[in-house]
C-alpha positions as CSV (number, residue, x, y, z in Angstrom):
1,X,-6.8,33.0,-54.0
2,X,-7.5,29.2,-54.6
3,X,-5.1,26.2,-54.7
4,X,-4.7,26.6,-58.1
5,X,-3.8,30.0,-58.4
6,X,-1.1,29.8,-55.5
7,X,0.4,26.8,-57.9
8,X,0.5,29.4,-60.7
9,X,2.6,31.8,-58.4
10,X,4.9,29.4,-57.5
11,X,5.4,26.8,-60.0
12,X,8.9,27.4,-61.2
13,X,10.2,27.1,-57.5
14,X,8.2,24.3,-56.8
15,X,9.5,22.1,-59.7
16,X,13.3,23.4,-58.4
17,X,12.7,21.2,-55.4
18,X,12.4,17.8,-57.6
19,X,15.9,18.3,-59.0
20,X,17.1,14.6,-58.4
21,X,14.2,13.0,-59.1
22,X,12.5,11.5,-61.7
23,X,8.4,11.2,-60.4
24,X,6.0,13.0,-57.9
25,X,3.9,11.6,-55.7
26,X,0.4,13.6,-55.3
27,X,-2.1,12.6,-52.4
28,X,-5.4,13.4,-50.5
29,X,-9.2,12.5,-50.7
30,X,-9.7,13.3,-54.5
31,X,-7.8,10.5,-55.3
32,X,-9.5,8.2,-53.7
33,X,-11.3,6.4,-56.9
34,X,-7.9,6.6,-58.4
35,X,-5.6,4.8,-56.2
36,X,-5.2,1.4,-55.0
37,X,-4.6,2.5,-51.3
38,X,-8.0,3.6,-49.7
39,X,-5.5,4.7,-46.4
40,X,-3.1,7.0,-48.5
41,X,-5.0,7.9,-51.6
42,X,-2.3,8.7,-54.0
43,X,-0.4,8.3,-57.1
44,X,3.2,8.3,-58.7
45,X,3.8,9.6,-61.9
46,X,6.7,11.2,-63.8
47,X,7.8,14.8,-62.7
48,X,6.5,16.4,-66.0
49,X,3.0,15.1,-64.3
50,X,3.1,18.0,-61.8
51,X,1.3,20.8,-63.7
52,X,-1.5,18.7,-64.2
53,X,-1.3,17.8,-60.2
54,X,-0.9,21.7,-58.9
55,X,-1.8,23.8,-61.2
56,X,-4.8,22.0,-63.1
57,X,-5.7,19.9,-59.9
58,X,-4.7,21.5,-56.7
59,X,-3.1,18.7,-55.2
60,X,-0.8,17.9,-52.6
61,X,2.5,16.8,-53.8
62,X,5.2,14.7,-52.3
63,X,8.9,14.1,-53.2
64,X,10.9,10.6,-53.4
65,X,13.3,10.3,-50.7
66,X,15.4,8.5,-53.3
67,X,16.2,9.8,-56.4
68,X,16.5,8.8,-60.0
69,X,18.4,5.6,-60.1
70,X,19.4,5.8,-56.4
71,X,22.1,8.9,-57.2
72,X,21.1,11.1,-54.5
73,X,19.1,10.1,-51.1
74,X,16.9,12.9,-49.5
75,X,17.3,13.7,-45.4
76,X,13.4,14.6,-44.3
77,X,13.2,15.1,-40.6
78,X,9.6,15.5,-39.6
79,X,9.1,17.2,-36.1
80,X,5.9,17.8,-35.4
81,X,3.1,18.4,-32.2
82,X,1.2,15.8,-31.3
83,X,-2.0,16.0,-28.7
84,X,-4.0,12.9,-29.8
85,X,-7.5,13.9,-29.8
86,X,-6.7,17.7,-29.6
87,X,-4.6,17.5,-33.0
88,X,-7.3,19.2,-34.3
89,X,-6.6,22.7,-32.5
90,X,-3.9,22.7,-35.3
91,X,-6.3,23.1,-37.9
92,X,-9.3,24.9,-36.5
93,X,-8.0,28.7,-36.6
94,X,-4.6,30.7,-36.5
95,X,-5.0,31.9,-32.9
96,X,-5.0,28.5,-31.4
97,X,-2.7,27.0,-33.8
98,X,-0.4,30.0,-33.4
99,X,-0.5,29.5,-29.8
100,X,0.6,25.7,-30.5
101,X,3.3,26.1,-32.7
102,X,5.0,28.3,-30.7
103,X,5.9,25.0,-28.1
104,X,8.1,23.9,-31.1
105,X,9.9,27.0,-31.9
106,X,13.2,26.3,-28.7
107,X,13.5,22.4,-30.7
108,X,13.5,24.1,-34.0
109,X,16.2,26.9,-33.1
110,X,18.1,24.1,-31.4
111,X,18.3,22.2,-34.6
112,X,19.0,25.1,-36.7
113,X,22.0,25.9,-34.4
114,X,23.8,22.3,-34.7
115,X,23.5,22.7,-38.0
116,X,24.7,26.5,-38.8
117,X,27.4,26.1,-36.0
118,X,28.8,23.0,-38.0
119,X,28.0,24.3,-41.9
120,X,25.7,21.8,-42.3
121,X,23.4,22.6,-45.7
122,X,20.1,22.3,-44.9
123,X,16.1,24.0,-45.7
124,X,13.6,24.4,-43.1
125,X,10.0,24.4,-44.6
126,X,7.6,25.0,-41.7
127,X,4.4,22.6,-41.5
128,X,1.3,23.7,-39.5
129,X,2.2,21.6,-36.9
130,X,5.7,21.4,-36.9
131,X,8.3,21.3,-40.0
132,X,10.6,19.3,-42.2
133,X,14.5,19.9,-42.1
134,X,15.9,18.6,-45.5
135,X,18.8,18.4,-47.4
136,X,20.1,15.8,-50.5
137,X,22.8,13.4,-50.5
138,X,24.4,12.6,-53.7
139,X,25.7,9.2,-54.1
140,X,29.8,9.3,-55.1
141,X,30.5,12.4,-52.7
142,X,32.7,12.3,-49.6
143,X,30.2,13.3,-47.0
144,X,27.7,11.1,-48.8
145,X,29.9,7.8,-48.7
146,X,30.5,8.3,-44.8
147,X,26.5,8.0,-44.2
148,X,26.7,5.0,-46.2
149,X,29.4,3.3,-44.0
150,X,27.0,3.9,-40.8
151,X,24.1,2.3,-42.6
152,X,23.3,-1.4,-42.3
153,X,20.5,-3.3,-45.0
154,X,18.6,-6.4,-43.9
155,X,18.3,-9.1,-46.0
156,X,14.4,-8.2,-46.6
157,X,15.1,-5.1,-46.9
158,X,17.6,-5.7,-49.9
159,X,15.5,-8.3,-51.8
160,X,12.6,-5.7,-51.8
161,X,15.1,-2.6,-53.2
162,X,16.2,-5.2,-55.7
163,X,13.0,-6.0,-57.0
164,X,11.9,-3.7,-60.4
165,X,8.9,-3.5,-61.4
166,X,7.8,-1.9,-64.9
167,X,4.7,-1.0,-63.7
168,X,5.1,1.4,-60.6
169,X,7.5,4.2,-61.4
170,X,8.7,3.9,-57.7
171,X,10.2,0.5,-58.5
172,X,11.3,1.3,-62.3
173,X,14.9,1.1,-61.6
174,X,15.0,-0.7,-57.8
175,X,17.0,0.6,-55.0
176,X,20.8,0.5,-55.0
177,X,22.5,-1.1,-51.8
178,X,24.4,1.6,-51.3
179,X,21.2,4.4,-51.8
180,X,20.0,2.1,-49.1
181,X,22.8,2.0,-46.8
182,X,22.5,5.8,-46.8
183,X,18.6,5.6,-46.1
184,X,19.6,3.8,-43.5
185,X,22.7,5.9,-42.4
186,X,20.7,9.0,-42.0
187,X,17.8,7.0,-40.3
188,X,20.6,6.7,-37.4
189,X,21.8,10.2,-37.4
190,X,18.2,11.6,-37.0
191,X,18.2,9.5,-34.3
192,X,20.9,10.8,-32.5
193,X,19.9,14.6,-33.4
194,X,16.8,13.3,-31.2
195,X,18.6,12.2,-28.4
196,X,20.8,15.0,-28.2
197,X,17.5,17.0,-28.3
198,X,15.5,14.6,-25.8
199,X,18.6,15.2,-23.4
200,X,18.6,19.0,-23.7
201,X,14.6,19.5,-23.1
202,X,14.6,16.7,-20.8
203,X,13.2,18.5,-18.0
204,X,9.8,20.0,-20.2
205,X,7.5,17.7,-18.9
206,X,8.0,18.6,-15.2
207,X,7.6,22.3,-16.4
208,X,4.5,21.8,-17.7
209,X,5.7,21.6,-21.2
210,X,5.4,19.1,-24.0
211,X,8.0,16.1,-24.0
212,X,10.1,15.6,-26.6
213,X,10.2,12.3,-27.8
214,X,10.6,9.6,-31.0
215,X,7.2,9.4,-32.6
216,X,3.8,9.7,-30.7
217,X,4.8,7.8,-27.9
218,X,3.3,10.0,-25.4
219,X,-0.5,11.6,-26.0
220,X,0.9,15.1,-25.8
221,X,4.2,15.5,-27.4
222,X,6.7,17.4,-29.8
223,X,8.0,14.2,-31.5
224,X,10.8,13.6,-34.3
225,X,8.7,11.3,-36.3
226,X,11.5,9.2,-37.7
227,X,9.2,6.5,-39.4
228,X,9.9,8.0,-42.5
229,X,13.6,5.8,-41.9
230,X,11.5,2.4,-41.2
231,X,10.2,0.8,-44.5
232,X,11.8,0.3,-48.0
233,X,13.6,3.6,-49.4
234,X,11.5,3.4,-52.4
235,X,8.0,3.4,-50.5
236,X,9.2,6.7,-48.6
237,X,7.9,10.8,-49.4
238,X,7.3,13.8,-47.5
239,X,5.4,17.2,-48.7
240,X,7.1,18.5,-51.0
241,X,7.9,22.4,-49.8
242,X,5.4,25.2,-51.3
243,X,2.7,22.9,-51.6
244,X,-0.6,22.5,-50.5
245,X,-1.3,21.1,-47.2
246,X,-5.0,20.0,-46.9
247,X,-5.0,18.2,-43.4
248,X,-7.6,21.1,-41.8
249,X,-9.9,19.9,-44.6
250,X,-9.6,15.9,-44.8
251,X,-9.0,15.1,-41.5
252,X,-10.8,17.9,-39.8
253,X,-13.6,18.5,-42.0
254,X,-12.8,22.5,-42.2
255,X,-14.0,22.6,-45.8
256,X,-14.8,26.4,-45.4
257,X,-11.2,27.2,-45.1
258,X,-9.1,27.4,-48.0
259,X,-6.4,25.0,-47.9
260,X,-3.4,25.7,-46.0
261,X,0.1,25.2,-46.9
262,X,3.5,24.5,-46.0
263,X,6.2,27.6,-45.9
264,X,9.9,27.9,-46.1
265,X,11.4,29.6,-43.3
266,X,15.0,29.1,-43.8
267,X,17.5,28.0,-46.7
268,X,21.5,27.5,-45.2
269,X,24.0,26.8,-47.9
270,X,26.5,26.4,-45.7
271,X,27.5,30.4,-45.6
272,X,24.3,31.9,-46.5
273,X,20.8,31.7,-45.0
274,X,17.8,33.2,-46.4
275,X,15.4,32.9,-44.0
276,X,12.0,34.5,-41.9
277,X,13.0,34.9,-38.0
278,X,9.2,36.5,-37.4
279,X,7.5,33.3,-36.3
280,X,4.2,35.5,-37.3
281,X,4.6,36.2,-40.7
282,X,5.4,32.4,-41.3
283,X,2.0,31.5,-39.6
284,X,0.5,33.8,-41.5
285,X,1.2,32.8,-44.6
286,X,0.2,29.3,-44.0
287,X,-3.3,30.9,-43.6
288,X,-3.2,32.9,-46.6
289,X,-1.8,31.4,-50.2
290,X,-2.1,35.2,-51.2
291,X,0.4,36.3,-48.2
292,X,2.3,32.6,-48.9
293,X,2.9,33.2,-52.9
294,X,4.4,36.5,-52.2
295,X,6.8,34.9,-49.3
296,X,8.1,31.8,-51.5
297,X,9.9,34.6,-53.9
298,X,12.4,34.6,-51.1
299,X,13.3,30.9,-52.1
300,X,14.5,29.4,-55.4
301,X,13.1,26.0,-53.9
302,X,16.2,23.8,-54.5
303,X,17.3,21.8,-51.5
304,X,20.9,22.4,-50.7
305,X,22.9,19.3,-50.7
306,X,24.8,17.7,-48.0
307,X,28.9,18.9,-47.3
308,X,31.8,17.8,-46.2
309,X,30.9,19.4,-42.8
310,X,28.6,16.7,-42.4
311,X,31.5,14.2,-42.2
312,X,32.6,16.2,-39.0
313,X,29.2,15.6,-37.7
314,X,29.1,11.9,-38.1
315,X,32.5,11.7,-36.3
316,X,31.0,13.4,-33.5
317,X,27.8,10.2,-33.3
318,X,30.4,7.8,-33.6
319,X,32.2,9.3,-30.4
320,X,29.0,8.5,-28.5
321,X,27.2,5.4,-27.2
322,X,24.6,6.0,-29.6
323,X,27.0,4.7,-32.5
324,X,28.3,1.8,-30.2
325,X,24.8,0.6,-29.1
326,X,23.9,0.6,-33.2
327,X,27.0,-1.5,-34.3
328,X,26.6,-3.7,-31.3
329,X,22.7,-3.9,-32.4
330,X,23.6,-4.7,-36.3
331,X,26.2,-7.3,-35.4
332,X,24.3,-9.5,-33.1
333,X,22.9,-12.8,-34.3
334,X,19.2,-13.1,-35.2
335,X,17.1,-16.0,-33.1
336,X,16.1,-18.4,-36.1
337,X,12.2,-17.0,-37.1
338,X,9.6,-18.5,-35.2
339,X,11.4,-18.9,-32.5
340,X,11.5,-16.0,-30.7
341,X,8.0,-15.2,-29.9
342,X,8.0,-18.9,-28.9
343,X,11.0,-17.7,-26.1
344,X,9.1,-14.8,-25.2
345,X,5.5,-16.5,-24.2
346,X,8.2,-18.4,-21.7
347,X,9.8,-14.8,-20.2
348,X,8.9,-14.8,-16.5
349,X,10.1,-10.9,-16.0
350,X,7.9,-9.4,-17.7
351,X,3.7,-7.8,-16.9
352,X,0.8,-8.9,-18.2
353,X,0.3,-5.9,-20.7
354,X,3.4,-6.8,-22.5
355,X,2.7,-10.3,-22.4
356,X,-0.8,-9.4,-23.9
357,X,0.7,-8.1,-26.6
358,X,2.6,-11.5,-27.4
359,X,-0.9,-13.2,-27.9
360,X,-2.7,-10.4,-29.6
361,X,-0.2,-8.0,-31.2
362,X,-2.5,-6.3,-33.6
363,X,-2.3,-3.3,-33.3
364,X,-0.3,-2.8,-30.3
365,X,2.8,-4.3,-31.8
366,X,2.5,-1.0,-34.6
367,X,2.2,1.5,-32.0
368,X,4.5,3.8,-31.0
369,X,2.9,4.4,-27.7
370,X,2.5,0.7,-26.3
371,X,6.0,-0.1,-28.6
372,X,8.3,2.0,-26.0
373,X,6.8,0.2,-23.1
374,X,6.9,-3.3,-24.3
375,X,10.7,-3.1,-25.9
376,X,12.0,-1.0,-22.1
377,X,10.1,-4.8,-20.5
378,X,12.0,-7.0,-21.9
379,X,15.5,-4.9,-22.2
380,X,15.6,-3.8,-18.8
381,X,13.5,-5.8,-16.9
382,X,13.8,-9.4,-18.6
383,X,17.6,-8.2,-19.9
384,X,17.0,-9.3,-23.7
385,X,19.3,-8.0,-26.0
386,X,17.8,-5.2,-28.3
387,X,17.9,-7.8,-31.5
388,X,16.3,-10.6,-30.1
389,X,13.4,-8.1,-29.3
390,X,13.0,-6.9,-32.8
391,X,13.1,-10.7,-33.5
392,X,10.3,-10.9,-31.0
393,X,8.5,-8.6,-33.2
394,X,9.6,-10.1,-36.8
395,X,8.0,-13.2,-35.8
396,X,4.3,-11.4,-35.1
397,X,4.6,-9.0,-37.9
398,X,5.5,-12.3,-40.0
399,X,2.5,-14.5,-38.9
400,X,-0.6,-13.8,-41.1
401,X,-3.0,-15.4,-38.5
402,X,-2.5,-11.6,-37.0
403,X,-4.9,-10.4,-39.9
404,X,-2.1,-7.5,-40.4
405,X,-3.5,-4.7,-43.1
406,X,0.3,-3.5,-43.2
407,X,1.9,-4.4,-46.0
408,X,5.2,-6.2,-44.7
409,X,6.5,-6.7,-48.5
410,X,6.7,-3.0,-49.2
411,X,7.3,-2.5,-45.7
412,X,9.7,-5.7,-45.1
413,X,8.8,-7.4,-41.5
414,X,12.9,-7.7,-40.5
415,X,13.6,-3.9,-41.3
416,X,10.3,-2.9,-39.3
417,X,11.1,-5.1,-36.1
418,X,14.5,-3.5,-36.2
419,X,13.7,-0.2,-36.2
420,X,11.4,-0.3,-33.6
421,X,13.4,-2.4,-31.6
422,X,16.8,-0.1,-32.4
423,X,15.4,3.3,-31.4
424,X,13.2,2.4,-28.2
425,X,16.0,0.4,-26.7
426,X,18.3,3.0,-27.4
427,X,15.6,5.3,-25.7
428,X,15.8,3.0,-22.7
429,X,19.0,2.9,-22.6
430,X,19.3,6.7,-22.5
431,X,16.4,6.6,-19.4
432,X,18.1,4.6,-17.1
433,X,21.6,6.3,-17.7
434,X,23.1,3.5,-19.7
435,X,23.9,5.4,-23.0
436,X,25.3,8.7,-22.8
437,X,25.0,11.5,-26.4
């Protein structure tokens, strides 16, 4: 069975999991005479465009993390393995993969148990090297509202959502504040599920397990990657579930494999949960779009949508430090731009790697792995507060003299620095005993 013909068998569910949304994003290497990003070949078009992507094309397909004029915000935790230059054992056979994927499998439960425990909605669509945990959040609705109070917008960060552009069906109708506020919102409650994960597998590494950690900031890790809550709402997708996944192909040049592909393993509606406990047969299918299109007729694809339960949830992250530390961090006073790299160059407490990075911050000052170390210098040995750091980092992502390929319109420079400077402070905070989940 090819690409195309799994597309066939599973078209109707497929479509089910664009329900809120009004245009598909579709990716990978064929696209790359098509689209204007030669890192992300891809393109946007409306919904009724995604026949022609699976079916006629065989594409990978993404969905908006917002949805038609900002009424309903998507959740899309990404947990995945990461081994740096061994990614590829991922890709290169189902024995060794298998063998892999397996490390995730105690996060996973973990995650599916706060959330069944609480009635927390949510889908599980397995990945080859980790999975996605989704679930909507309609604008107007209790639950929904209460994500919005947690959620804090930066002044780049609004002008970009603001902006509408004709041309790019991403920007047709802008970002609302409030769809933005929510981005946000969840941003910080994925966050603290990885905390409260980082705290219970704490003890891996020594072990001789993988570390679980926010993004690849170790060389051999399980990580949340939570990027996909740094950058504007409207710039932000994640594989759609049921389709295509083409990584062993593209990345890893395994062009005698078919394709593989993403599978649902569990659907919770709050009462009910659909699901595939044999960690075997999901693997399986992932090899096999034959084995994969019978599997999906479990699923009728939509994402459930956020409850009330989830307002319980919230209350329980604004019990912790983690909620304190994040309204402290949002209501602190920027350092006027320019000037805080200036005060940095002048810091006396901190080593010569980090202070590197203050003269030549491309591309240190993007990744995740020399991120944790620099932000952990300056909060606890140098004692700056967590803003002033992400100011640190505004004023180097903002200085074109860098020759930065980022764009830091799309991906506005304030939001960025915060992030990175929210959740690796938090992370050292959490270290060294000084915030408690």
């Amino acid at each position: 069975m090819n690409g195309q013909q799994y597309y066939h068998r599973v078209i109707g569910r497929l479509k089910n999991c664009y329900q809120f949304g009004h245009y598909v994003i579709a990716a990978g290497e064929e696209l790359s005479g098509e689209s204007s990003d030669p890192l992300f070949p891809s393109l946007a078009e409306p919904v009724h465009q995604l026949e022609k992507f699976t079916l006629q094309r065989g594409l990978q397909v993404h969905l908006p993390v917002v949805g038609e004029r900002s009424r309903s915000v998507l959740m899309p935790m990404d947990i995945e393995i990461f081994l740096a230059e061994g990614n590829h054992q991922l890709y290169t056979d189902r024995h060794s993969q298998g063998k892999l994927f397996n490390l995730t499998l105690p996060l996973f439960r973990f995650i599916e148990e706060l959330f069944r425990s609480r009635g927390m909605p949510y889908l599980l669509d397995y990945t080859p090297s980790g999975g996605h945990i989704l679930f909507q959040n309609l604008l107007g609705y209790r639950a929904t509202d209460e994500v919005q109070k947690i959620g804090f917008v930066e002044e780049d960060l609004a002008r970009a959502c603001a902006y509408i552009d004709p041309h790019d069906i991403r920007r047709w109708y802008g970002v609302s504040l409030e769809a933005a506020a929510v981005f946000n919102g969840l941003g910080k409650l994925a966050e603290y599920i990885a905390l409260l994960a980082m705290q219970l597998f704490r003890n891996n590494e020594a072990e001789g397990l993988l570390p679980v950690t926010i993004s690849d900031s170790l060389d051999r890790c399980i990580n949340f990657d939570n990027t996909w809550s740094e950058g504007s709402p409207f710039m932000r997708a994640i594989r759609s579930p049921f389709s295509l996944h083409k990584k062993n192909q593209e990345k890893y040049g395994n062009y005698q494999q078919p394709p593989l592909v993403d599978v649902i393993g569990a659907c919770f509606d709050g009462k009910t949960i659909p699901e595939t406990p044999d960690i075997d047969t999901i693997l399986d299918c992932m090899w096999d779009l034959e084995k994969a299109a019978d599997h999906a007729r479990q699923f009728s694809g939509y994402i459930p949508c956020s409850n009330e339960t989830l307002i319980d949830f919230i209350n329980e992250y604004k019990s912790s430090d983690l909620y304190l530390f994040h309204r402290d961090f949002d209501g602190q006073r920027d350092i006027p731009r320019g000037q805080a790299l200036e005060y940095a160059r002048k810091e006396t407490h901190i080593p010569d790697w980090s202070r590197q990075i203050l003269y030549f911050p491309n591309p240190s000052a993007l990744q995740p792995k020399k991120l944790i170390g620099f932000v952990h210098d300056f909060l606890i040995h140098a004692n700056w507060q967590p803003r002033h750091i992400a100011n640190i980092l505004r004023d180097m992502y903002q200085d074109p003299s860098y020759n930065w390929t980022q764009d830091f319109i799309r991906y506005p420079a304030e939001e960025k620095a915060n992030f990175w400077a929210r959740t690796y402070s938090a992370v050292a905070l959490w270290k060294t005993g000084r915030l408690k989940v």
